[in-house]
TITOR-708892 format. One line per 10 residues: their letters; for each residue x, y, z of C-alpha. Coordinates in nm, 4 decimals. Layout:
N
a> X Y Z; ...
This chain:
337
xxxxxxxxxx> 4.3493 -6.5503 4.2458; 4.3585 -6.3375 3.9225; 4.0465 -6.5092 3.8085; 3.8499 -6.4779 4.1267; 3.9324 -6.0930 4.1073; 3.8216 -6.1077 3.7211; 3.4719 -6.3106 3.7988; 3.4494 -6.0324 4.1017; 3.5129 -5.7281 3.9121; 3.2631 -5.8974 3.6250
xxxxxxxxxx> 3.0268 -5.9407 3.8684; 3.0284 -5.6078 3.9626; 3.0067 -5.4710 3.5954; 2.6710 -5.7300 3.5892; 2.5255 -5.5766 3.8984; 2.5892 -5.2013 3.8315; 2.3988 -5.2561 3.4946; 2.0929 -5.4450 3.6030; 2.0793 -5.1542 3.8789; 2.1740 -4.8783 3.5921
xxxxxxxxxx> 1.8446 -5.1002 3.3464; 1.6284 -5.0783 3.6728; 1.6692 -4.7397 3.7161; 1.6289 -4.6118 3.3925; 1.3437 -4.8388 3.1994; 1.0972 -4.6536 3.2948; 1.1608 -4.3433 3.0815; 1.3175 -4.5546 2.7877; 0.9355 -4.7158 2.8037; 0.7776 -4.3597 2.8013
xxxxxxxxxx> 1.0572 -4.2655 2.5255; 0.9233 -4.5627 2.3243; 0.5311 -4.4936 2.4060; 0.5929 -4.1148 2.2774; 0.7619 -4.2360 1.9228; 0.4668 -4.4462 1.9239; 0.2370 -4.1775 1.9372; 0.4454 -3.9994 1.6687; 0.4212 -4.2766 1.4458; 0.0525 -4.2301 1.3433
xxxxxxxxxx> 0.0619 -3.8465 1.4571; 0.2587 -3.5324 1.4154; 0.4783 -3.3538 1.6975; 0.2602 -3.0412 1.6924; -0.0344 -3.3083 1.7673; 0.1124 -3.3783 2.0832; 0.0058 -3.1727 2.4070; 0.2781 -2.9326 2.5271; 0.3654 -3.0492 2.8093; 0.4297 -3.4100 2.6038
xxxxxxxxxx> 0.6635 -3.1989 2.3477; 0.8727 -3.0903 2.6934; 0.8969 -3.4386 2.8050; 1.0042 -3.5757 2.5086; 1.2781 -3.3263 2.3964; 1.3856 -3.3772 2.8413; 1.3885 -3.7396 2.7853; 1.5739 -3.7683 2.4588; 1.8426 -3.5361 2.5955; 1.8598 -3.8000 2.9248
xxxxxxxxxx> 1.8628 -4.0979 2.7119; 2.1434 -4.0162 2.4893; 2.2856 -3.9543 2.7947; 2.2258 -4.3022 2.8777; 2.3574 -4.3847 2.5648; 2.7332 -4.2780 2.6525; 2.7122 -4.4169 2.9447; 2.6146 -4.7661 2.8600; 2.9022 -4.7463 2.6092; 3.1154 -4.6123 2.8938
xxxxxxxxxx> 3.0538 -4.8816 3.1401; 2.8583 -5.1543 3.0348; 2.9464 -5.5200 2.8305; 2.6041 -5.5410 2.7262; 2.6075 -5.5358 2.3282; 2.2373 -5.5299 2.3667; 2.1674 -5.2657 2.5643; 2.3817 -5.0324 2.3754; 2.2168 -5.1540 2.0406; 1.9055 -5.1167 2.1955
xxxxxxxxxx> 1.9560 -4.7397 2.3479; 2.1291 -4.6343 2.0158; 1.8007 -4.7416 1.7828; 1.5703 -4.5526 2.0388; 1.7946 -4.2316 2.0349; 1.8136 -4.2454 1.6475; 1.4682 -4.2878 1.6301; 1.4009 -3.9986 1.8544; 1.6650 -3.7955 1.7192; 1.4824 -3.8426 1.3700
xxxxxxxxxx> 1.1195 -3.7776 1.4547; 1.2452 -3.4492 1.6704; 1.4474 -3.3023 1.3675; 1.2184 -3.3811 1.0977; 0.9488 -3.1781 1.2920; 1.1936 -2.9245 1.2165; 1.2341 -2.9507 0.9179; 0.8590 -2.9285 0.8660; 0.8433 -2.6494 1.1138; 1.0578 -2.4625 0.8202
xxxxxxxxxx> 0.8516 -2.6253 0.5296; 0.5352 -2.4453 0.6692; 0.6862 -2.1265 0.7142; 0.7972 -2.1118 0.3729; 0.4334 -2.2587 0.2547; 0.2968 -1.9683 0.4140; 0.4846 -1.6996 0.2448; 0.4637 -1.8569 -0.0660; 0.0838 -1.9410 -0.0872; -0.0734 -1.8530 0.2098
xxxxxxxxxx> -0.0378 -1.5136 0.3330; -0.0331 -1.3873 -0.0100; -0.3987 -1.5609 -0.1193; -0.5551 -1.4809 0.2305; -0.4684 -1.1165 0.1231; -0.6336 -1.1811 -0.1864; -0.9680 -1.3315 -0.0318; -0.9900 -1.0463 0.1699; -0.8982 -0.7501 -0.0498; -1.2154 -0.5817 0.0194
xxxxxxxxxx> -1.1800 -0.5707 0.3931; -0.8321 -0.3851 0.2886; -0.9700 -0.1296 0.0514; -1.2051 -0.0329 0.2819; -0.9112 0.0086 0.5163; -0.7571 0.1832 0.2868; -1.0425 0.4069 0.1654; -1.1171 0.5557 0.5245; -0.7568 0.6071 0.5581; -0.7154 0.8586 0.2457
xxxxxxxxxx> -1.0592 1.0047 0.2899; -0.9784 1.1492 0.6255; -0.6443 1.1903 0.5079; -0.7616 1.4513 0.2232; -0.9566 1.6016 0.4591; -0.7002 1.6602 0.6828; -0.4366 1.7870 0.4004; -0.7521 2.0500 0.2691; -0.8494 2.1519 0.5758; -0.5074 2.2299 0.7348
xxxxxxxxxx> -0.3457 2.3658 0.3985; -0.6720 2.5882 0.4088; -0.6470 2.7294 0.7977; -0.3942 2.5543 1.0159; -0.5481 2.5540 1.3014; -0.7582 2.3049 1.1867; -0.4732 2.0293 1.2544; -0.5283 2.0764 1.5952; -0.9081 1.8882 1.5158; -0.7139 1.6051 1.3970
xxxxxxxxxx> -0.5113 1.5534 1.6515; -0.2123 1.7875 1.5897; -0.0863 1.9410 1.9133; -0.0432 2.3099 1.9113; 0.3114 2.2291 2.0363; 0.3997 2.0934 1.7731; 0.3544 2.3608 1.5141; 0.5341 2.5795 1.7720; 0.8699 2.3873 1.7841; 0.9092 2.2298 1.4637
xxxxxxxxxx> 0.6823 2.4017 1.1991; 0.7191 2.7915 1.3037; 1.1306 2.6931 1.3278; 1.1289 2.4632 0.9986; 1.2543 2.1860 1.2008; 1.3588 1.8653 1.0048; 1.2743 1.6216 1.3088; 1.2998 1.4196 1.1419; 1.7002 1.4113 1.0723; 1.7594 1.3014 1.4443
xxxxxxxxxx> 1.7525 0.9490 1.3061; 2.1249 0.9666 1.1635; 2.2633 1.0304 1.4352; 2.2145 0.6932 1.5573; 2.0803 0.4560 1.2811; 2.0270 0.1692 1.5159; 1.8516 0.3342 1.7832; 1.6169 0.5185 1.5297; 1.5625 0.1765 1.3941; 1.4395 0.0198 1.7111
xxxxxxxxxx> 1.2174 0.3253 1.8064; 1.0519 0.2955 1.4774; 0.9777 -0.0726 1.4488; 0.8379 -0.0348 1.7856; 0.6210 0.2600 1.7074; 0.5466 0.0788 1.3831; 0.4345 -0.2737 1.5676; 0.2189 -0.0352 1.8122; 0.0543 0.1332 1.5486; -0.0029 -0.1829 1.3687
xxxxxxxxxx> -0.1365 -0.3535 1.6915; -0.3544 -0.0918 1.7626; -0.5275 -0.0859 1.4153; -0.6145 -0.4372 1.4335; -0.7211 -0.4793 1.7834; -0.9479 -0.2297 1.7489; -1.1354 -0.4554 1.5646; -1.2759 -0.6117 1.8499; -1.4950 -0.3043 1.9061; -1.6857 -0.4042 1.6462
xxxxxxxxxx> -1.4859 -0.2693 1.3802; -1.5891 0.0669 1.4781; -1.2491 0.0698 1.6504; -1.0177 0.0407 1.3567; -1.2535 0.2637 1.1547; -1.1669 0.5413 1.4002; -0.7876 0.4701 1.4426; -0.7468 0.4513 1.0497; -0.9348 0.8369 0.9857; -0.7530 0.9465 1.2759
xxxxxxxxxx> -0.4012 0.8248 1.1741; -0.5101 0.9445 0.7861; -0.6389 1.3070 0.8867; -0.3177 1.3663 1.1199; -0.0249 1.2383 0.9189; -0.1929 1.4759 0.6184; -0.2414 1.7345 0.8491; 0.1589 1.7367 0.9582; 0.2408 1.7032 0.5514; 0.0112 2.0434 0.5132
xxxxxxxxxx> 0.1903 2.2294 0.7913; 0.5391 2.1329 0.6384; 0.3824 2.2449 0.2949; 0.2397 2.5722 0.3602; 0.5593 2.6410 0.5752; 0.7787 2.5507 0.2546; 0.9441 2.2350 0.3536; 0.6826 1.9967 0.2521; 0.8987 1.8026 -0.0073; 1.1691 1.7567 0.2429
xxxxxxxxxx> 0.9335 1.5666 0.4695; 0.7698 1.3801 0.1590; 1.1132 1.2877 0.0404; 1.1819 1.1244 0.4000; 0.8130 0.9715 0.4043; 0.8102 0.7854 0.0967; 1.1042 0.5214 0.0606; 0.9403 0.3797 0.3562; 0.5977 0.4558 0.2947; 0.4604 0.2115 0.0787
xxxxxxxxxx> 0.5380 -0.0815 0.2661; 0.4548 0.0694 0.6529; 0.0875 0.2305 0.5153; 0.0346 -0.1056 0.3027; 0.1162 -0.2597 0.6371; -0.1671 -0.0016 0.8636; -0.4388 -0.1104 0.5783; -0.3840 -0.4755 0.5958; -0.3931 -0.4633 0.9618; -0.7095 -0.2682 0.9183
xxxxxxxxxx> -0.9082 -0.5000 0.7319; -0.7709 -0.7490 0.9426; -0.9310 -0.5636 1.2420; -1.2614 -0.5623 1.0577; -1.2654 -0.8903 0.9603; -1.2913 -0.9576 1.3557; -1.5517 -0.6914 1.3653; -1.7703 -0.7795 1.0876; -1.8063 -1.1390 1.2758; -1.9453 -0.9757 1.5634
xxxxxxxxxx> -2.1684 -0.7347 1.3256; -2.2104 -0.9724 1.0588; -2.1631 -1.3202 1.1170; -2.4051 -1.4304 0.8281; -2.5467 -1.7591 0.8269; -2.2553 -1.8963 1.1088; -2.2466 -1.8384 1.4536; -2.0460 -1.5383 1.6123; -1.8491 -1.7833 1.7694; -1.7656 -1.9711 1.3948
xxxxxxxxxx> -1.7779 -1.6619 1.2700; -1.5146 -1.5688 1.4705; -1.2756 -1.8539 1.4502; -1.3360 -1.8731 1.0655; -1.2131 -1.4928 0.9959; -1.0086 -1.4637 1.2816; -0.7947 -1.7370 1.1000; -0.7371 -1.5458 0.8154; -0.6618 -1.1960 1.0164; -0.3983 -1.4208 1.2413
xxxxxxxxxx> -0.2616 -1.5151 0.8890; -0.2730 -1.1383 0.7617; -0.0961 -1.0229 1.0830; 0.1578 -1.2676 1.0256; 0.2860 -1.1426 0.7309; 0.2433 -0.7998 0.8528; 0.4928 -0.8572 1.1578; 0.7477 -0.9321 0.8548; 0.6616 -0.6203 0.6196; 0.6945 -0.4142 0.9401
xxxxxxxxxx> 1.0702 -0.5601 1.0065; 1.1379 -0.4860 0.6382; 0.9358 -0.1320 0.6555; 1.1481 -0.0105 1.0075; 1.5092 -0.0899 0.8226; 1.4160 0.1316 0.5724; 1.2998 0.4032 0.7512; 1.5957 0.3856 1.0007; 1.8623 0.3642 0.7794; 1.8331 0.4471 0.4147
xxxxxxxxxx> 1.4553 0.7212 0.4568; 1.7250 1.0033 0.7118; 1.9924 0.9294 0.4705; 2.1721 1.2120 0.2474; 2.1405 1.0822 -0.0231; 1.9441 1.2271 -0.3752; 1.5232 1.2255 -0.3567; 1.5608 1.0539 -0.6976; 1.7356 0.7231 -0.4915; 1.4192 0.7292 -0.2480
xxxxxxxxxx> 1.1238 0.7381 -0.4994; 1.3405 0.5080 -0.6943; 1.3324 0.2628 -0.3656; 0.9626 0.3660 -0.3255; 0.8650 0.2705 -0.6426; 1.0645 -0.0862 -0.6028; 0.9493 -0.1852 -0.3503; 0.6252 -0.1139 -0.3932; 0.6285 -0.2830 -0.7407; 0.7803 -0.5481 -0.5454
xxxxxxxxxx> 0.5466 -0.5885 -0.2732; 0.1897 -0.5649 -0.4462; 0.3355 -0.7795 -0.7718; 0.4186 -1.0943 -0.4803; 0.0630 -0.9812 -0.2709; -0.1251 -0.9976 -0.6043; 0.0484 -1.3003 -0.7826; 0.2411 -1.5599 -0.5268; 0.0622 -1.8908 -0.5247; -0.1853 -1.7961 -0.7577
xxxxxxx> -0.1951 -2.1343 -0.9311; -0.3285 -2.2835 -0.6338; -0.5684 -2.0104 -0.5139; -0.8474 -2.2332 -0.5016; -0.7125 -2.4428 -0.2096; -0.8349 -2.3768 0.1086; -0.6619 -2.4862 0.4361
Protein backbone atom coordinates (compact mmCIF):
# COMPACT_ATOMS: atom_id res chain seq x y z
CA UNK A 1 0.00 0.00 0.00
CA UNK A 2 2.83 2.40 1.10
CA UNK A 3 4.49 1.85 -2.20
CA UNK A 4 1.48 2.32 -4.40
CA UNK A 5 0.98 5.74 -2.51
CA UNK A 6 4.90 6.43 -3.11
CA UNK A 7 4.76 5.44 -7.10
CA UNK A 8 1.35 7.75 -6.93
CA UNK A 9 2.67 10.69 -5.23
CA UNK A 10 5.98 10.20 -7.71
CA UNK A 11 3.86 10.17 -10.39
CA UNK A 12 2.39 13.20 -9.56
CA UNK A 13 5.80 15.03 -8.91
CA UNK A 14 6.57 13.58 -12.82
CA UNK A 15 3.41 15.06 -14.18
CA UNK A 16 3.40 18.51 -12.44
CA UNK A 17 6.97 18.99 -13.97
CA UNK A 18 6.47 17.97 -17.54
CA UNK A 19 3.30 20.41 -17.21
CA UNK A 20 5.59 23.11 -15.17
CA UNK A 21 8.65 22.30 -18.61
CA UNK A 22 5.59 22.73 -21.03
CA UNK A 23 4.58 25.75 -19.75
CA UNK A 24 7.59 27.50 -19.36
CA UNK A 25 10.10 26.45 -22.46
CA UNK A 26 9.07 28.81 -24.40
CA UNK A 27 10.61 31.83 -22.66
CA UNK A 28 13.71 29.75 -21.38
CA UNK A 29 14.14 29.33 -25.49
CA UNK A 30 13.72 33.17 -25.99
CA UNK A 31 16.05 33.59 -22.71
CA UNK A 32 18.62 31.44 -24.56
CA UNK A 33 18.04 33.15 -28.20
CA UNK A 34 18.64 36.72 -26.38
CA UNK A 35 22.18 35.53 -24.66
CA UNK A 36 22.76 34.41 -28.06
CA UNK A 37 22.39 37.62 -29.51
CA UNK A 38 24.56 39.03 -26.68
CA UNK A 39 27.22 36.77 -27.40
CA UNK A 40 28.47 38.43 -30.65
CA UNK A 41 26.73 41.89 -29.63
CA UNK A 42 26.46 44.33 -26.82
CA UNK A 43 23.21 45.01 -24.60
CA UNK A 44 22.94 48.62 -25.79
CA UNK A 45 22.89 46.87 -29.44
CA UNK A 46 19.77 45.36 -28.64
CA UNK A 47 16.35 47.20 -29.50
CA UNK A 48 14.55 48.51 -26.39
CA UNK A 49 11.88 46.79 -26.25
CA UNK A 50 14.43 43.45 -26.38
CA UNK A 51 16.41 45.08 -23.24
CA UNK A 52 12.66 45.04 -21.39
CA UNK A 53 12.10 41.53 -22.28
CA UNK A 54 15.14 40.30 -21.26
CA UNK A 55 15.61 42.00 -17.81
CA UNK A 56 11.23 40.62 -17.50
CA UNK A 57 12.36 37.25 -18.42
CA UNK A 58 15.46 36.86 -16.32
CA UNK A 59 13.51 38.08 -13.29
CA UNK A 60 10.68 35.11 -14.28
CA UNK A 61 13.25 32.56 -14.82
CA UNK A 62 15.07 32.79 -11.63
CA UNK A 63 11.85 32.56 -10.50
CA UNK A 64 11.64 29.33 -12.15
CA UNK A 65 14.74 28.57 -10.72
CA UNK A 66 13.38 28.35 -6.96
CA UNK A 67 10.75 26.72 -7.93
CA UNK A 68 12.23 23.81 -9.72
CA UNK A 69 14.42 23.48 -6.61
CA UNK A 70 11.22 23.74 -4.57
CA UNK A 71 9.29 21.06 -6.23
CA UNK A 72 10.93 19.19 -8.72
CA UNK A 73 13.45 15.74 -8.64
CA UNK A 74 14.81 16.68 -11.82
CA UNK A 75 18.71 17.24 -11.26
CA UNK A 76 18.64 18.34 -14.82
CA UNK A 77 16.33 20.79 -15.00
CA UNK A 78 17.62 22.61 -12.06
CA UNK A 79 21.25 22.38 -13.54
CA UNK A 80 19.94 23.46 -16.60
CA UNK A 81 17.79 26.68 -15.26
CA UNK A 82 20.73 27.59 -12.89
CA UNK A 83 23.48 27.85 -16.01
CA UNK A 84 20.85 29.99 -18.00
CA UNK A 85 20.18 32.37 -14.97
CA UNK A 86 24.00 32.68 -14.33
CA UNK A 87 24.53 33.33 -17.71
CA UNK A 88 21.92 35.97 -17.83
CA UNK A 89 22.69 37.29 -14.57
CA UNK A 90 26.36 37.83 -15.99
CA UNK A 91 25.73 39.41 -19.37
CA UNK A 92 22.97 41.87 -17.53
CA UNK A 93 25.54 43.05 -14.81
CA UNK A 94 28.52 43.34 -16.86
CA UNK A 95 26.51 45.80 -19.11
CA UNK A 96 26.63 47.58 -15.97
CA UNK A 97 29.58 47.60 -15.28
CA UNK A 98 30.37 48.98 -18.72
CA UNK A 99 27.50 51.35 -18.40
CA UNK A 100 29.90 52.86 -15.46
CA UNK A 101 33.20 52.31 -17.50
CA UNK A 102 31.81 54.77 -20.19
CA UNK A 103 30.72 57.28 -17.92
CA UNK A 104 33.96 57.53 -16.38
CA UNK A 105 35.67 57.37 -20.10
CA UNK A 106 33.75 60.32 -20.80
CA UNK A 107 34.82 62.53 -18.04
CA UNK A 108 38.15 61.50 -18.28
CA UNK A 109 38.82 61.86 -22.10
CA UNK A 110 35.89 62.77 -23.73
CA UNK A 111 34.10 65.72 -22.60
CA UNK A 112 37.26 67.34 -21.76
CA UNK A 113 38.93 66.92 -25.58
CA UNK A 114 35.50 67.69 -27.30
CA UNK A 115 35.89 71.02 -25.32
CA UNK A 116 39.18 71.30 -26.67
CA UNK A 117 38.19 70.67 -30.47
CA UNK A 118 35.76 73.17 -30.14
CA UNK A 119 37.37 75.99 -28.16
CA UNK A 120 36.69 78.43 -30.79
CA UNK A 121 32.96 77.95 -30.91
CA UNK A 122 33.39 78.81 -26.94
CA UNK A 123 35.43 81.94 -27.23
CA UNK A 124 33.21 83.25 -29.50
CA UNK A 125 30.59 82.47 -26.89
CA UNK A 126 32.43 83.97 -24.63
CA UNK A 127 33.51 87.08 -26.57
CA UNK A 128 29.80 88.25 -27.32
CA UNK A 129 29.08 87.62 -23.79
CA UNK A 130 31.71 90.29 -22.29
CA UNK A 131 31.33 92.63 -25.21
CA UNK A 132 27.73 93.32 -24.47
CA UNK A 133 28.54 92.88 -21.03
CA UNK A 134 31.01 96.06 -21.05
CA UNK A 135 28.62 97.76 -22.78
CA UNK A 136 26.11 97.26 -20.47
CA UNK A 137 28.45 98.05 -17.24
CA UNK A 138 29.59 101.64 -19.34
CA UNK A 139 26.49 102.50 -20.37
CA UNK A 140 24.51 102.02 -17.11
CA UNK A 141 27.46 103.26 -14.76
CA UNK A 142 27.28 106.32 -17.25
CA UNK A 143 23.21 107.07 -17.12
CA UNK A 144 21.13 104.39 -15.48
CA UNK A 145 18.45 104.47 -17.32
CA UNK A 146 20.16 102.88 -19.86
CA UNK A 147 19.70 99.34 -18.01
CA UNK A 148 16.32 99.51 -18.84
CA UNK A 149 17.73 98.96 -22.88
CA UNK A 150 19.18 95.86 -21.67
CA UNK A 151 16.59 94.44 -20.22
CA UNK A 152 16.57 95.85 -16.64
CA UNK A 153 13.03 96.51 -15.43
CA UNK A 154 12.42 99.87 -13.98
CA UNK A 155 11.02 97.90 -11.00
CA UNK A 156 13.75 96.69 -10.20
CA UNK A 157 15.90 99.69 -9.54
CA UNK A 158 12.86 100.90 -7.56
CA UNK A 159 12.76 98.07 -4.91
CA UNK A 160 16.13 96.88 -4.57
CA UNK A 161 18.65 99.52 -5.91
CA UNK A 162 16.96 102.96 -4.60
CA UNK A 163 16.53 100.78 -0.99
CA UNK A 164 20.14 99.04 -1.23
CA UNK A 165 18.49 95.78 -1.07
CA UNK A 166 20.85 92.69 -0.72
CA UNK A 167 18.32 90.24 -2.60
CA UNK A 168 20.27 88.47 -2.71
CA UNK A 169 20.62 87.30 1.17
CA UNK A 170 17.09 85.60 0.95
CA UNK A 171 19.03 82.46 0.07
CA UNK A 172 20.08 81.71 3.85
CA UNK A 173 17.19 81.56 4.99
CA UNK A 174 16.57 78.35 3.43
CA UNK A 175 19.79 76.86 1.84
CA UNK A 176 17.99 74.00 0.23
CA UNK A 177 15.24 75.73 -1.32
CA UNK A 178 17.64 78.50 -2.71
CA UNK A 179 19.57 75.60 -4.01
CA UNK A 180 16.81 74.07 -6.03
CA UNK A 181 15.57 77.50 -7.41
CA UNK A 182 19.00 78.13 -8.64
CA UNK A 183 19.93 74.90 -10.34
CA UNK A 184 16.68 75.24 -12.00
CA UNK A 185 17.16 78.77 -13.14
CA UNK A 186 20.71 77.70 -13.94
CA UNK A 187 19.56 74.46 -16.23
CA UNK A 188 16.95 77.03 -17.92
CA UNK A 189 19.41 79.46 -18.68
CA UNK A 190 21.74 76.87 -19.88
CA UNK A 191 18.95 75.23 -22.04
CA UNK A 192 18.02 78.26 -23.47
CA UNK A 193 21.57 79.28 -24.66
CA UNK A 194 22.04 76.19 -26.49
CA UNK A 195 18.75 75.65 -28.07
CA UNK A 196 18.88 78.73 -29.49
CA UNK A 197 21.22 77.39 -31.67
CA UNK A 198 18.79 75.95 -33.81
CA UNK A 199 17.93 79.44 -35.10
CA UNK A 200 20.81 79.39 -36.86
CA UNK A 201 23.03 80.42 -34.24
CA UNK A 202 21.62 83.78 -34.41
CA UNK A 203 19.63 82.58 -31.39
CA UNK A 204 22.36 82.00 -28.89
CA UNK A 205 24.19 85.07 -30.25
CA UNK A 206 21.26 87.13 -28.96
CA UNK A 207 20.63 85.27 -25.61
CA UNK A 208 24.49 85.48 -24.77
CA UNK A 209 24.66 89.77 -25.40
CA UNK A 210 21.47 89.90 -23.73
CA UNK A 211 22.37 87.84 -20.60
CA UNK A 212 26.08 89.79 -20.80
CA UNK A 213 24.62 93.47 -21.14
CA UNK A 214 21.96 92.78 -18.22
CA UNK A 215 23.89 90.96 -15.53
CA UNK A 216 26.60 94.10 -16.08
CA UNK A 217 23.96 96.39 -16.11
CA UNK A 218 22.54 95.09 -12.44
CA UNK A 219 26.52 95.05 -11.23
CA UNK A 220 26.55 99.00 -12.41
CA UNK A 221 23.36 99.87 -10.54
CA UNK A 222 24.72 98.12 -7.30
CA UNK A 223 28.05 100.09 -8.03
CA UNK A 224 27.00 103.53 -8.56
CA UNK A 225 24.50 102.96 -5.60
CA UNK A 226 27.61 101.87 -3.36
CA UNK A 227 27.01 98.26 -2.79
CA UNK A 228 28.61 96.91 -5.82
CA UNK A 229 31.29 94.77 -3.97
CA UNK A 230 28.68 93.21 -1.85
CA UNK A 231 26.96 91.82 -4.91
CA UNK A 232 30.45 90.94 -6.59
CA UNK A 233 31.47 89.20 -3.43
CA UNK A 234 28.14 86.99 -3.70
CA UNK A 235 28.66 86.63 -7.64
CA UNK A 236 31.99 85.27 -7.79
CA UNK A 237 32.52 81.95 -5.69
CA UNK A 238 29.98 80.71 -8.03
CA UNK A 239 30.75 82.53 -10.99
CA UNK A 240 33.39 80.90 -12.70
CA UNK A 241 31.95 77.65 -13.03
CA UNK A 242 27.98 78.83 -13.89
CA UNK A 243 29.39 81.62 -16.76
CA UNK A 244 32.06 78.87 -17.93
CA UNK A 245 28.95 76.74 -18.02
CA UNK A 246 26.55 79.72 -20.28
CA UNK A 247 29.77 79.87 -22.80
CA UNK A 248 30.14 76.23 -23.33
CA UNK A 249 26.53 75.90 -23.85
CA UNK A 250 26.91 78.73 -26.26
CA UNK A 251 29.29 77.37 -28.56
CA UNK A 252 27.50 74.33 -28.22
CA UNK A 253 24.39 76.18 -29.61
CA UNK A 254 26.49 77.40 -32.51
CA UNK A 255 27.98 74.44 -33.34
CA UNK A 256 24.22 73.37 -34.29
CA UNK A 257 23.92 76.64 -36.03
CA UNK A 258 26.98 76.82 -38.00
CA UNK A 259 25.74 73.28 -39.59
CA UNK A 260 22.77 74.86 -40.83
CA UNK A 261 24.91 78.11 -41.97
CA UNK A 262 27.95 76.33 -42.69
CA UNK A 263 27.90 72.82 -43.29
CA UNK A 264 31.12 72.87 -45.53
CA UNK A 265 31.79 70.18 -47.79
CA UNK A 266 28.99 67.66 -45.77
CA UNK A 267 25.50 67.73 -45.97
CA UNK A 268 23.28 69.77 -43.42
CA UNK A 269 21.96 66.67 -42.44
CA UNK A 270 25.88 65.13 -41.69
CA UNK A 271 26.61 68.25 -40.78
CA UNK A 272 24.27 68.09 -38.27
CA UNK A 273 24.72 64.71 -36.77
CA UNK A 274 28.59 65.21 -36.90
CA UNK A 275 28.55 68.54 -34.58
CA UNK A 276 25.52 67.84 -32.92
CA UNK A 277 27.57 64.85 -31.41
CA UNK A 278 30.01 66.86 -29.96
CA UNK A 279 27.40 69.69 -28.53
CA UNK A 280 25.33 66.49 -26.94
CA UNK A 281 28.83 65.65 -25.45
CA UNK A 282 29.48 69.41 -24.34
CA UNK A 283 25.98 69.56 -22.75
CA UNK A 284 26.73 66.57 -20.94
CA UNK A 285 29.31 67.76 -18.99
CA UNK A 286 27.60 70.97 -18.60
CA UNK A 287 24.48 69.29 -16.78
CA UNK A 288 27.36 68.22 -14.17
CA UNK A 289 29.24 71.73 -13.82
CA UNK A 290 25.73 73.17 -13.34
CA UNK A 291 24.99 70.59 -10.26
CA UNK A 292 28.43 71.57 -8.93
CA UNK A 293 27.87 75.49 -9.89
CA UNK A 294 24.03 75.56 -7.98
CA UNK A 295 25.66 73.98 -4.53
CA UNK A 296 27.85 76.67 -4.47
CA UNK A 297 25.75 79.36 -5.05
CA UNK A 298 23.07 77.99 -2.60
CA UNK A 299 25.05 77.29 0.16
CA UNK A 300 28.53 78.63 0.58
CA UNK A 301 28.00 82.29 -2.30
CA UNK A 302 24.81 83.83 0.73
CA UNK A 303 27.07 82.65 3.37
CA UNK A 304 28.65 85.08 6.16
CA UNK A 305 31.55 84.30 5.85
CA UNK A 306 34.94 86.71 4.84
CA UNK A 307 35.13 87.91 0.81
CA UNK A 308 38.72 86.62 1.12
CA UNK A 309 37.08 82.71 1.59
CA UNK A 310 34.95 83.38 -1.71
CA UNK A 311 37.66 84.67 -4.18
CA UNK A 312 39.76 82.10 -2.51
CA UNK A 313 36.93 79.38 -3.69
CA UNK A 314 36.68 81.40 -6.97
CA UNK A 315 40.04 81.19 -7.76
CA UNK A 316 40.05 77.18 -6.91
CA UNK A 317 37.83 76.25 -8.61
CA UNK A 318 38.41 77.94 -11.44
CA UNK A 319 42.10 76.78 -11.44
CA UNK A 320 40.48 73.57 -10.98
CA UNK A 321 38.07 73.53 -13.67
CA UNK A 322 40.03 75.03 -16.78
CA UNK A 323 43.46 72.99 -15.57
CA UNK A 324 41.03 69.39 -16.04
CA UNK A 325 39.09 71.24 -19.37
CA UNK A 326 42.56 72.07 -20.78
CA UNK A 327 44.65 68.93 -19.75
CA UNK A 328 42.39 65.57 -18.97
CA UNK A 329 43.05 62.96 -21.60
CA UNK A 330 45.40 64.89 -23.39
CA UNK A 331 47.66 61.95 -24.21
CA UNK A 332 45.10 60.55 -26.28
CA UNK A 333 43.68 63.68 -27.95
CA UNK A 334 44.16 62.39 -31.24
CA UNK A 335 41.51 59.62 -30.92
CA UNK A 336 38.38 60.20 -32.31
CA UNK A 337 35.19 58.23 -31.39
Amino acid sequence: MNLNRQSAIGNRKLEMTDRFIDQRKNAWQRLEELLKLLDSSSLRRLHREEVRELGRIYRRTASDLAIARAESRDPRLINYLNNLVIRAHGRIYQADAQASSRIGKFFARDFPQTFRRTWRYTALSFSVFLIFGVIGFIGTKHDPEFSELVGVPPAFRELYIETKTHWWEDLNEANQVGASSIFTHNIQVTIYTFAFGALFGVGTLFYLAYNGATIAAVLALTYRAGFGNDLLTFMVGHGVIELTCIFIAGGAGLLIGSALLVPGDLSRSDALKTRGKEAGRLMMGVAVLLVVAGIIEGFISPAPIPAAIKFTIAGVTGLALYSYLLLAGHGSDSQRD
